[in-house]
Backbone bond lengths (Angstrom), bond angles and torsions (degrees), N, CA, C in turn:
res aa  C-N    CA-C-N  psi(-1)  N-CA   C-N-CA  omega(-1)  CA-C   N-CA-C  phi
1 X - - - 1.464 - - 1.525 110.21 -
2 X 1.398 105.74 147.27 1.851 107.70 178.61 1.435 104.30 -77.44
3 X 1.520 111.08 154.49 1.180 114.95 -171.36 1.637 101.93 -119.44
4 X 1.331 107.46 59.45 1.724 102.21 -170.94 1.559 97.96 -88.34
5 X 1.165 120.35 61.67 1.734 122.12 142.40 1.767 103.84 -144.87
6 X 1.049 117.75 36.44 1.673 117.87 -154.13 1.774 79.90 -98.85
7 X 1.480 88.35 129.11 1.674 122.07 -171.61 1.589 117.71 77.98
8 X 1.540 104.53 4.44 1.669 95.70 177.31 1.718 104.84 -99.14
9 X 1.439 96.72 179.51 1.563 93.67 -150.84 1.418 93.03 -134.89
10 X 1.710 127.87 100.96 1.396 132.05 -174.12 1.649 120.50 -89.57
11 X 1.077 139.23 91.83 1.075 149.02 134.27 1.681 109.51 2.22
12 X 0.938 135.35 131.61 1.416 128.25 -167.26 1.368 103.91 -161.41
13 X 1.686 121.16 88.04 1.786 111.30 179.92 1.663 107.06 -92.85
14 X 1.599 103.00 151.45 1.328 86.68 176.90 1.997 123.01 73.57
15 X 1.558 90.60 48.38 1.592 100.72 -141.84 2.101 95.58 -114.18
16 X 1.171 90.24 -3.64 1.527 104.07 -175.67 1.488 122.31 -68.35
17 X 1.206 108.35 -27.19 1.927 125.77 -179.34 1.276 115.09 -179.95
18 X 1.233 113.00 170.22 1.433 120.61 -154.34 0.863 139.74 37.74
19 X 1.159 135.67 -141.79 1.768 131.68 -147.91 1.989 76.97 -78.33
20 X 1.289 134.73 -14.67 1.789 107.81 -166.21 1.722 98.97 -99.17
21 X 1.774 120.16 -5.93 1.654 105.99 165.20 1.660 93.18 -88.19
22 X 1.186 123.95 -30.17 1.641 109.29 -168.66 1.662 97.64 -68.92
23 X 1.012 128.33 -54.14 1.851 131.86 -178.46 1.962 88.93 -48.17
24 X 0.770 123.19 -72.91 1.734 124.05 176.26 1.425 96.65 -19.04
25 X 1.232 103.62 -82.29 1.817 114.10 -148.89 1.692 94.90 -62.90
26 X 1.805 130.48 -51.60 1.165 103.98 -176.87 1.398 117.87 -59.04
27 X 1.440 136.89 -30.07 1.150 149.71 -130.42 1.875 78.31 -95.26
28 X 1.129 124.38 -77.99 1.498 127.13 -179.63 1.679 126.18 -50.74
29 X 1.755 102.39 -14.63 1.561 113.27 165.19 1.442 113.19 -81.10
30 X 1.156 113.61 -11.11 1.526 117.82 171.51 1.678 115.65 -126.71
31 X 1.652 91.81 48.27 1.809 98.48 157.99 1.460 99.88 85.51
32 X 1.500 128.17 -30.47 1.618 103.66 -172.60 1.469 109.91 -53.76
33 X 1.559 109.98 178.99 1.230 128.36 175.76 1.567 102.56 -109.86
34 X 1.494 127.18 115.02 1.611 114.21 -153.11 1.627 98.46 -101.30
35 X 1.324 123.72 110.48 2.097 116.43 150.10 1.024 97.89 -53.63
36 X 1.362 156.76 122.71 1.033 149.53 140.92 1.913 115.91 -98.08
37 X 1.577 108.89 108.45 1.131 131.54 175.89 1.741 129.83 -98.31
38 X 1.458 103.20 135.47 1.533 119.84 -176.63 1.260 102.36 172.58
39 X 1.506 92.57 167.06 1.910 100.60 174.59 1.253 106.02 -104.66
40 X 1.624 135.97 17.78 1.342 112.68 173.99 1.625 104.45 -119.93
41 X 1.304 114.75 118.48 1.558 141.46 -163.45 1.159 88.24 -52.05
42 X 1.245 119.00 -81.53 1.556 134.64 -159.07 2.009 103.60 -47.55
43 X 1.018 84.98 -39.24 1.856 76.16 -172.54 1.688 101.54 -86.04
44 X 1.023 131.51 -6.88 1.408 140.14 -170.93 2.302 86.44 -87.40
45 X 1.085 92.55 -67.95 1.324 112.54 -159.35 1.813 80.77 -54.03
46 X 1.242 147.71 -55.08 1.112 133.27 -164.22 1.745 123.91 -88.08
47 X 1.436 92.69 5.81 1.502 102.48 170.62 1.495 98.59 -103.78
48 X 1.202 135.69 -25.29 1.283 142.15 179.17 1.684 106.05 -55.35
49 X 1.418 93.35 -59.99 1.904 96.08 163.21 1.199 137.64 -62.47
50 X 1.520 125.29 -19.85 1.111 132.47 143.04 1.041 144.85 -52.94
51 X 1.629 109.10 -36.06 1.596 124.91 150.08 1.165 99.66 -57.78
52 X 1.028 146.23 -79.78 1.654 155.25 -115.47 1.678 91.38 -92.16
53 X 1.528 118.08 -36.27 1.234 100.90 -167.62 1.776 104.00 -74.04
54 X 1.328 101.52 -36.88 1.911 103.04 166.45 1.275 123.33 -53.16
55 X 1.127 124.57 -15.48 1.754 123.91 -163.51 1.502 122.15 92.99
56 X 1.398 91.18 9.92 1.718 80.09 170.16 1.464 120.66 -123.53
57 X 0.997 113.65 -152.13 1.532 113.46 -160.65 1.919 120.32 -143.85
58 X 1.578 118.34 140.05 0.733 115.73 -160.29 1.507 113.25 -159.14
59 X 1.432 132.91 118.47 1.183 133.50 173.77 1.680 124.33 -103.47
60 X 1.360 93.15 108.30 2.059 110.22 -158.87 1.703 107.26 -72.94
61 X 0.888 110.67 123.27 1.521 125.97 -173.40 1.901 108.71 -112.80
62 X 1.434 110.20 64.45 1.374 107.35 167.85 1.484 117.90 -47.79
63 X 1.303 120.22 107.70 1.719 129.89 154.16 1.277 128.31 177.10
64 X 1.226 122.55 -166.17 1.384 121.43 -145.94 1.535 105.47 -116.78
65 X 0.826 112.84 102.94 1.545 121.64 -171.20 1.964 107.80 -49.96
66 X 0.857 109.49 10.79 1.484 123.39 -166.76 1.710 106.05 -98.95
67 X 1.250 86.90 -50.59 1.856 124.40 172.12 1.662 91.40 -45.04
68 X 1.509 128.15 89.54 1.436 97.18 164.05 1.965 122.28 -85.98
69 X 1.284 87.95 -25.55 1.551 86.73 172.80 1.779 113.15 -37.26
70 X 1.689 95.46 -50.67 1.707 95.80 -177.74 1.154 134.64 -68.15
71 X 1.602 98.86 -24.45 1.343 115.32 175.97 1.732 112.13 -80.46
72 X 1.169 127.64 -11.34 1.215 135.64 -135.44 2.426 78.95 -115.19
73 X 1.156 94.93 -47.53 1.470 128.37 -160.87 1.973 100.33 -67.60
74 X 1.822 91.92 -53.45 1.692 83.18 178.46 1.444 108.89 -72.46
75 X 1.834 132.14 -38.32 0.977 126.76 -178.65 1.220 113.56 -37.31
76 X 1.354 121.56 -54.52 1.274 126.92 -150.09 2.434 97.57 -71.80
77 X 1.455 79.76 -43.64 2.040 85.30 178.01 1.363 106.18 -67.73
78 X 1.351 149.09 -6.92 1.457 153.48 -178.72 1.610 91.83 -91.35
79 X 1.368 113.85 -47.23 1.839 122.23 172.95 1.940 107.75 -43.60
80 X 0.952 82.80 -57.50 1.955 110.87 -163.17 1.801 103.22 -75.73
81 X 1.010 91.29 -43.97 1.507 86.28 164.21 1.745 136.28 -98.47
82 X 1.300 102.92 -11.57 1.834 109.86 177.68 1.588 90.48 -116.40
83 X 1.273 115.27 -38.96 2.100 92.71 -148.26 1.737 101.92 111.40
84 X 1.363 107.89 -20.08 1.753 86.00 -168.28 1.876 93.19 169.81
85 X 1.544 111.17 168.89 1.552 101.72 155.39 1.742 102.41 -130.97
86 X 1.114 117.91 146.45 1.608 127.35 -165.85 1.360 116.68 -72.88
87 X 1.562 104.49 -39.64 2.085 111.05 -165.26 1.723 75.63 -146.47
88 X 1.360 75.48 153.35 1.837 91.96 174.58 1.643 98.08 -130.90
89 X 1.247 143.26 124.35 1.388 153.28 -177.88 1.500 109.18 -107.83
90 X 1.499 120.83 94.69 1.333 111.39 -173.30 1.746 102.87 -105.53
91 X 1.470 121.36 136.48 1.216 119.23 179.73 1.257 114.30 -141.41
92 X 2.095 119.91 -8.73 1.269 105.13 -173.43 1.359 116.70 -78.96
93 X 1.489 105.99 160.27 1.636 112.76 175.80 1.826 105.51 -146.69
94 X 1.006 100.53 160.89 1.467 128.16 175.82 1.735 102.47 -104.51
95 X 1.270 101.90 151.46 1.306 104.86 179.32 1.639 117.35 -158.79
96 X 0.964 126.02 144.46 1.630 107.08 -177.13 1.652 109.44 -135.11
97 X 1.673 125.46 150.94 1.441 113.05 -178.74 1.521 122.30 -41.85
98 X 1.509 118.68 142.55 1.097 108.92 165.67 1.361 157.39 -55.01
99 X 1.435 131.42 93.12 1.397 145.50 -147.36 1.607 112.65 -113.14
100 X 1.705 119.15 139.90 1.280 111.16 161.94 1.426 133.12 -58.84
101 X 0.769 85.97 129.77 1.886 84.57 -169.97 1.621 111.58 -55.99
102 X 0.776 166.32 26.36 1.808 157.45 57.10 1.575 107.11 7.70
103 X 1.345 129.92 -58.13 1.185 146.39 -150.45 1.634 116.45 -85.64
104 X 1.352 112.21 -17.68 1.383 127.53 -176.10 1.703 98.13 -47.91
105 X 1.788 101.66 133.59 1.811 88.39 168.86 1.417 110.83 -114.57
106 X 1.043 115.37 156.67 1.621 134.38 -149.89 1.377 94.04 -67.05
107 X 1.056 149.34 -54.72 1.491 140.75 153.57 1.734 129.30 -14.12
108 X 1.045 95.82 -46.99 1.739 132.73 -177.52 1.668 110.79 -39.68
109 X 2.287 79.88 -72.43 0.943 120.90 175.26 1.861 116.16 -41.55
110 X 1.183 108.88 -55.48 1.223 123.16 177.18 1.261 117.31 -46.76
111 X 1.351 98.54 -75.81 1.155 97.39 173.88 1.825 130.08 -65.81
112 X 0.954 143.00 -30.22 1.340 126.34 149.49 1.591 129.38 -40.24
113 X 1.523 106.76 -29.05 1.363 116.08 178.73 1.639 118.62 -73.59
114 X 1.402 98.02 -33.45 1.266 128.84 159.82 1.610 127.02 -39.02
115 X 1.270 94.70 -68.33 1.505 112.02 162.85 0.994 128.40 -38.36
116 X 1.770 79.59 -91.99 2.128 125.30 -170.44 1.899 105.60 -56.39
117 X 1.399 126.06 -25.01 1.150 127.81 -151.21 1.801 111.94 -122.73
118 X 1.644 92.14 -70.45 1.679 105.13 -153.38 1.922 98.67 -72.17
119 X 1.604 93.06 -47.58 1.425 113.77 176.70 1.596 105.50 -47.53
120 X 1.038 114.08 -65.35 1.806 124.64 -171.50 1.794 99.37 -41.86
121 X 1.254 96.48 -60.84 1.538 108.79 -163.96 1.255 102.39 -67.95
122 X 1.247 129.45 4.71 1.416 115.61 -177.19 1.374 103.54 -118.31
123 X 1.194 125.47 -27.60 1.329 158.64 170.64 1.894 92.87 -60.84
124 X 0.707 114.41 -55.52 1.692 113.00 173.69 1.588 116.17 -66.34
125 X 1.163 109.55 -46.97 1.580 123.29 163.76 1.647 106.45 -43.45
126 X 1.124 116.64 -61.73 1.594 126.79 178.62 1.508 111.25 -63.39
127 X 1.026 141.22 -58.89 1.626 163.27 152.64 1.641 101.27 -12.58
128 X 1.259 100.66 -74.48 1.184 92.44 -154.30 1.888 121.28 -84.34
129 X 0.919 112.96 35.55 1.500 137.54 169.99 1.217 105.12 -110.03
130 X 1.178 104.73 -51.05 1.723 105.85 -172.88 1.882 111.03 -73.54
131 X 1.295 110.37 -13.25 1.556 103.03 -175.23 1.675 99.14 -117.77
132 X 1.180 129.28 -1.29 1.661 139.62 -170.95 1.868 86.90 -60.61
133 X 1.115 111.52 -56.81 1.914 120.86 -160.66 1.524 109.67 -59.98
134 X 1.421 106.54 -21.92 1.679 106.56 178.92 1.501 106.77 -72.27
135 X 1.537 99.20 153.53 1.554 114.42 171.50 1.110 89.45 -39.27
136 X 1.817 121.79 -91.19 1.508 123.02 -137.09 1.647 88.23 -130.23
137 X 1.621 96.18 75.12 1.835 114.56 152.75 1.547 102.07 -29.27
138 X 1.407 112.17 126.90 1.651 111.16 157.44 1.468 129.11 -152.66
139 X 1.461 127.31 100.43 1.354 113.30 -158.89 1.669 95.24 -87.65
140 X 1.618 108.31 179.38 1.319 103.55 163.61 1.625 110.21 -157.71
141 X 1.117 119.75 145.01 1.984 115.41 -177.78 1.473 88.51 -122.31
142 X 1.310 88.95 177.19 1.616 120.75 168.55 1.202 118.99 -118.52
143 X 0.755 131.11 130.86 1.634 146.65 -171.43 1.659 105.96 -97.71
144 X 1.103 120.36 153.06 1.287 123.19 177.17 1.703 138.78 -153.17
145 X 1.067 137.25 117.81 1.559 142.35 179.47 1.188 122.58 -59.87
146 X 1.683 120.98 128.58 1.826 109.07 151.40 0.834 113.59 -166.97
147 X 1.256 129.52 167.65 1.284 138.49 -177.28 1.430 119.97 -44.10
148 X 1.083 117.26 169.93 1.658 117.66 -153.52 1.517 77.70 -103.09
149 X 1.431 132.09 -72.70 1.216 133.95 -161.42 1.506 132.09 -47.63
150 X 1.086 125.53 97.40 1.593 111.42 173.17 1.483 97.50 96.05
151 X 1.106 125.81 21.27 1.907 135.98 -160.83 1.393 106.82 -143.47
152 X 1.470 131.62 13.99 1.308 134.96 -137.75 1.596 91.19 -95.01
153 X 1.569 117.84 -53.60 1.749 112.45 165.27 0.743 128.80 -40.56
154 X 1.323 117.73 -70.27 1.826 107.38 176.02 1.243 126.54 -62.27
155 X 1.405 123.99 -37.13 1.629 122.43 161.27 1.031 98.47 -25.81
156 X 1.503 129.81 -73.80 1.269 141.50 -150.10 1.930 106.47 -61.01
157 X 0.707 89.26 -62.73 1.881 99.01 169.62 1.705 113.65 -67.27
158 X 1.076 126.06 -12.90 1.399 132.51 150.70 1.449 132.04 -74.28
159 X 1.581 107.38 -34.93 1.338 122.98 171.51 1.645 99.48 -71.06
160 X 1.077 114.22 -60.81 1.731 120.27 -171.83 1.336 84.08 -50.16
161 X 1.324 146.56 -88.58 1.024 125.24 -136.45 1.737 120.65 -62.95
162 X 1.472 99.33 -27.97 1.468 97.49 164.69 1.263 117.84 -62.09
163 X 0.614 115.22 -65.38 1.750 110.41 -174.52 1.606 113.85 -54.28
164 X 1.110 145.13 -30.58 1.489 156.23 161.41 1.918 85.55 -49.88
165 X 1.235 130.88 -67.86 1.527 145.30 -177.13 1.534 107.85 -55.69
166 X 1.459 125.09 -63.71 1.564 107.19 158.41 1.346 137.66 -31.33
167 X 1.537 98.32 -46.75 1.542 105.30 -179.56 1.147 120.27 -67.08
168 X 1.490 106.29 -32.67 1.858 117.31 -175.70 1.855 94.78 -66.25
169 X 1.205 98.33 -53.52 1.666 102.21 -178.63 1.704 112.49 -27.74
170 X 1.907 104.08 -67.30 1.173 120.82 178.24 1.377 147.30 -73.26
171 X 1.458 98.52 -1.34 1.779 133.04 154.52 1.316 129.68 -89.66
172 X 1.990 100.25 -5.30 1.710 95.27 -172.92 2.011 80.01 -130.09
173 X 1.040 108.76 16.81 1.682 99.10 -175.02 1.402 103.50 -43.47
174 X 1.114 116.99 -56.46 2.136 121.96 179.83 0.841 128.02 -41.93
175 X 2.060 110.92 -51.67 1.116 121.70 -163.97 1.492 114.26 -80.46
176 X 1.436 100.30 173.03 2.007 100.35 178.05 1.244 113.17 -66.11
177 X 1.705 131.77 -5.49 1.178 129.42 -162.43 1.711 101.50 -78.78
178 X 1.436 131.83 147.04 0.987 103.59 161.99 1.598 105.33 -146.17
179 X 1.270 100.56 148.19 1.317 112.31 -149.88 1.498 112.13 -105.28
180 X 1.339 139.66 93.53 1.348 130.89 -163.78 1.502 117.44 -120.28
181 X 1.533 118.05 122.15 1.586 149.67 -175.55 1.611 96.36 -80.35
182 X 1.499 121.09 118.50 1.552 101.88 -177.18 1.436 93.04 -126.23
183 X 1.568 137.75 -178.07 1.416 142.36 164.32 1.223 120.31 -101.52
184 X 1.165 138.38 96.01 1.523 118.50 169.93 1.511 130.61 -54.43
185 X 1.028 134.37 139.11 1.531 120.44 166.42 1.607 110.52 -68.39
186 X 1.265 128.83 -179.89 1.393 124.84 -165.19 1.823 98.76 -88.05
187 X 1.121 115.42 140.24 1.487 132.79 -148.55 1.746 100.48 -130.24
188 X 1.243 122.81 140.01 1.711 111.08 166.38 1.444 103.80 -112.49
189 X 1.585 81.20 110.24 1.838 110.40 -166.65 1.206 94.33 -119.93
190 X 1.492 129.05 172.50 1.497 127.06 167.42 1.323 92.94 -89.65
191 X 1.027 148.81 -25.08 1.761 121.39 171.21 1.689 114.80 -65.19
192 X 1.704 135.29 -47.92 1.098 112.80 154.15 1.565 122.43 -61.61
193 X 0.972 130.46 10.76 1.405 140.87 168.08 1.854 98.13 -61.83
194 X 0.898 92.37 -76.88 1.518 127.38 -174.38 2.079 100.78 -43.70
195 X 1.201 105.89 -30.06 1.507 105.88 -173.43 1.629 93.28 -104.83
196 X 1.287 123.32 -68.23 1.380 117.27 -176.33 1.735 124.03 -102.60
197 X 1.257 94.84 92.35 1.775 101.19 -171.60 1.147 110.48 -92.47
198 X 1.156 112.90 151.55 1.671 110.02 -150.27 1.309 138.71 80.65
199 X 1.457 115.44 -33.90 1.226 117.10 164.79 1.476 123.95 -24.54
200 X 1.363 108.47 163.27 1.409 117.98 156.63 1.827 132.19 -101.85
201 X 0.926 77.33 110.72 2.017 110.34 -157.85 1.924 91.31 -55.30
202 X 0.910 116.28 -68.93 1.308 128.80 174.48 1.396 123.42 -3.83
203 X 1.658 95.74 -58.80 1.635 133.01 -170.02 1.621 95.34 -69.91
204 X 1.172 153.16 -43.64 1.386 168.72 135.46 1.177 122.60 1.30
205 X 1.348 131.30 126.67 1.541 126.42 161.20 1.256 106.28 -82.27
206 X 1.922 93.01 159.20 1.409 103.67 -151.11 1.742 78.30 -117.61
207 X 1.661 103.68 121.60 1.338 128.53 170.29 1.864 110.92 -29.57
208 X 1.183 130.95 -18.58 1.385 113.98 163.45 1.556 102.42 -111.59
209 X 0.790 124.06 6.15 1.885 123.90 137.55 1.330 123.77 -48.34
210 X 1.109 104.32 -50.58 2.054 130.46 -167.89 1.495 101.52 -90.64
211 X 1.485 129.22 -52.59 1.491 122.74 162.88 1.888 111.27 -29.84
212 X 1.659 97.01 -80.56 1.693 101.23 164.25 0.980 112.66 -29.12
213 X 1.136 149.19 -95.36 1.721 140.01 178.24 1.228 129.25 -44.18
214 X 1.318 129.32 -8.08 1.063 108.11 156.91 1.573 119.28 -141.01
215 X 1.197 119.46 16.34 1.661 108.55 178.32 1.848 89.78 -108.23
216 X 1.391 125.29 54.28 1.131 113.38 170.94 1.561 100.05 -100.07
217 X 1.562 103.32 -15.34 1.370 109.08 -163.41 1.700 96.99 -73.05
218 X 1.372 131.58 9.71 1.430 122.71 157.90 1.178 112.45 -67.81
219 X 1.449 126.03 -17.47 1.336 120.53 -138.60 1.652 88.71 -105.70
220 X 1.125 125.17 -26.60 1.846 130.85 171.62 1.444 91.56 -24.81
């Protein structure tokens, strides 16, 4: 396999499952150098072997993207130790059972805002210093669909984040940075878990299906 990211250094939030360990593992099968970020050890530690068992490489950063000190703290050691990070892969999310939107509880609330919002935006604040110095800076999100009903939080924290992501788009149009919004097809993740239970899992693309199709667009 070609290794056209060999010496770049991918940033990877939200790196523990789904479409953000599949973005990891392709991203490190083609030469990146993977941060790979989350707070759950065990799934960090077993994507680490998955890289490693392919030949590539990856330095696991257990924490909580919430944490800005930590987040604020590894940026700066990804600085100190590379010079810079190349692609930034953001995928974590918060999510909570499905509720009428009247019904949301103030806790909930928090915490998704927490996440889905304050975290992201600060997380971009930090990011994008650290990836400005690369040849060909490139962040990338995922965008996402759902039902109107009983979906009213996260819409809401999905929309914010798009639009925070448009703007970045339309403030860096000039520059070398380039900033890419992609779609997933529907994936059996525990966040659609969480919206359609019961479903049939089967029927579903499988999150390193959806990596392949769409993080080639780094490669433009």
């Amino acid at each position: 396999m070609e290794k056209p990211f060999d010496g770049q250094i991918a940033l990877v939030t939200g790196a523990s499952r789904g479409i953000g360990a599949a973005s990891a593992e392709w991203l490190a099968a083609r030469g990146a150098h993977v941060v790979a970020v989350a707070r759950t050890v065990g799934a960090l530690e077993e994507l680490d072997d998955r890289i490693k068992t392919a030949g590539g490489q990856a330095t696991l950063a257990p924490m909580d993207i919430t944490d800005e000190a930590a987040m604020a703290h590894l940026c700066r050691s990804i600085h100190d130790r590379w010079g810079r990070a190349d692609i930034w892969v953001h995928s974590a999310v918060h999510v909570t059972a499905l509720t009428p939107a009247p019904h949301l509880a103030a806790k909930d609330l928090d915490k998704l805002i927490a996440v889905n919002i304050r975290a992201f935006a600060r997380l971009l604040a930090f990011v994008d210093p650290l990836i400005a110095p690369a040849p060909r800076p490139q962040a990338l999100f995922f965008d996402d669909q759902w039902d109107l009903k009983f979906a009213g939080p996260y819409g809401m924290c999905k929309s914010a984040q798009r639009a925070l992501i448009q703007c970045w788009q339309a403030e860096t149009a000039k520059f070398p940075l380039k900033v890419h919004l992609v779609q997933p097809s529907p994936m059996p993740t525990a966040v659609r878990a969480r919206f359609y239970p019961g479903e049939d899992r089967a029927r579903l693309t499988h999150p390193r299906d959806e990596a392949a199709r769409l993080l080639p667009v780094l490669l433009g």
